[in-house]
C-alpha positions in Angstrom: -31.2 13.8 -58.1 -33.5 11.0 -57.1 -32.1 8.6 -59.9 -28.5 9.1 -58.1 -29.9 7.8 -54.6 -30.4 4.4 -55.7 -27.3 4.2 -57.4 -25.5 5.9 -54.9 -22.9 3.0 -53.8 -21.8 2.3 -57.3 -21.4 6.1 -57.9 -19.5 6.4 -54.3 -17.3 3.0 -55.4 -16.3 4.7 -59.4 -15.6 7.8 -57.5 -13.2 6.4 -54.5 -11.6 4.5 -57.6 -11.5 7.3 -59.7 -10.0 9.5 -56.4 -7.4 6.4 -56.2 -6.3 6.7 -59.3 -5.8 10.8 -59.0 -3.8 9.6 -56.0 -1.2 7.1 -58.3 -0.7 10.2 -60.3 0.1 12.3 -57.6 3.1 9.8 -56.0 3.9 9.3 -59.7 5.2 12.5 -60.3 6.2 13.0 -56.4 8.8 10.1 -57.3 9.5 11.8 -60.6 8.3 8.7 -62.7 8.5 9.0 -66.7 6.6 11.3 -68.4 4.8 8.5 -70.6 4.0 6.0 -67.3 2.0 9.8 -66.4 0.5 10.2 -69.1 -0.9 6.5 -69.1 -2.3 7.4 -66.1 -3.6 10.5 -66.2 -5.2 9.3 -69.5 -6.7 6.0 -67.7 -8.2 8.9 -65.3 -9.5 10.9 -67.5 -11.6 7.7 -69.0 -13.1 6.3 -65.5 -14.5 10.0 -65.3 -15.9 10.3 -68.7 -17.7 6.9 -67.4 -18.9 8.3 -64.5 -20.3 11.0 -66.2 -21.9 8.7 -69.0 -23.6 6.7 -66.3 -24.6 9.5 -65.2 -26.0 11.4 -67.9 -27.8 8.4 -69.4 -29.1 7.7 -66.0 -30.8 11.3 -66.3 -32.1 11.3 -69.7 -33.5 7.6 -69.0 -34.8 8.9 -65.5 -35.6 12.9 -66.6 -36.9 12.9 -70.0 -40.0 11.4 -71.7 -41.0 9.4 -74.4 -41.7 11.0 -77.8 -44.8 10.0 -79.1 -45.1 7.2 -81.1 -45.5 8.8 -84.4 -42.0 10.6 -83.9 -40.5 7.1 -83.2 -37.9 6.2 -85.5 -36.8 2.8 -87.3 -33.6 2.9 -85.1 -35.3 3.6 -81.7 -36.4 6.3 -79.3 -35.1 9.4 -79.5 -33.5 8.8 -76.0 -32.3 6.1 -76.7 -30.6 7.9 -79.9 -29.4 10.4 -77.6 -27.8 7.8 -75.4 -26.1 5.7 -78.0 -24.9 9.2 -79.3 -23.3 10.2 -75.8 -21.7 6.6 -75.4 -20.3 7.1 -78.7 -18.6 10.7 -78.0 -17.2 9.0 -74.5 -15.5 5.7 -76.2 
């Protein structure tokens, strides 16, 4: 993915905090730490990776896909930009 290249140090940076976070967890249950302080972060976890994968898909559809034409615009946009507003919406 070309588009991930020159992103690549931001991805690498959400990733090494992402791999932080899965380490929290781990010495979280290693020192047998509530079930809801686990949850809370298991939960914070599972939203820096949705994020990553938002950047990353809207990255691709902004990078891989092409313009409709102009008579298949619509009053609220492109239709990638639809599709984008829809993924950021399914990820909040």
């Amino acid at each position: 993915m070309s588009h991930t290249v020159q992103e690549k140090q931001k991805l690498l940076n959400r990733v090494r905090r992402i791999r932080g976070q899965l380490d929290a967890i781990e010495r979280a249950l290693e020192d047998e730490h509530g079930c809801v302080s686990v949850l809370q972060q298991i939960t914070s976890c599972r939203g820096a990776m949705n994020g990553l994968l938002a950047g990353v898909l809207e990255d691709h559809i902004r990078t891989h896909l092409t313009e409709v034409d102009a008579e298949h615009e619509h009053a609220n946009g492109s239709a990638k930009d639809q599709l984008i507003e829809v993924v950021h919406s399914y990820f909040k």
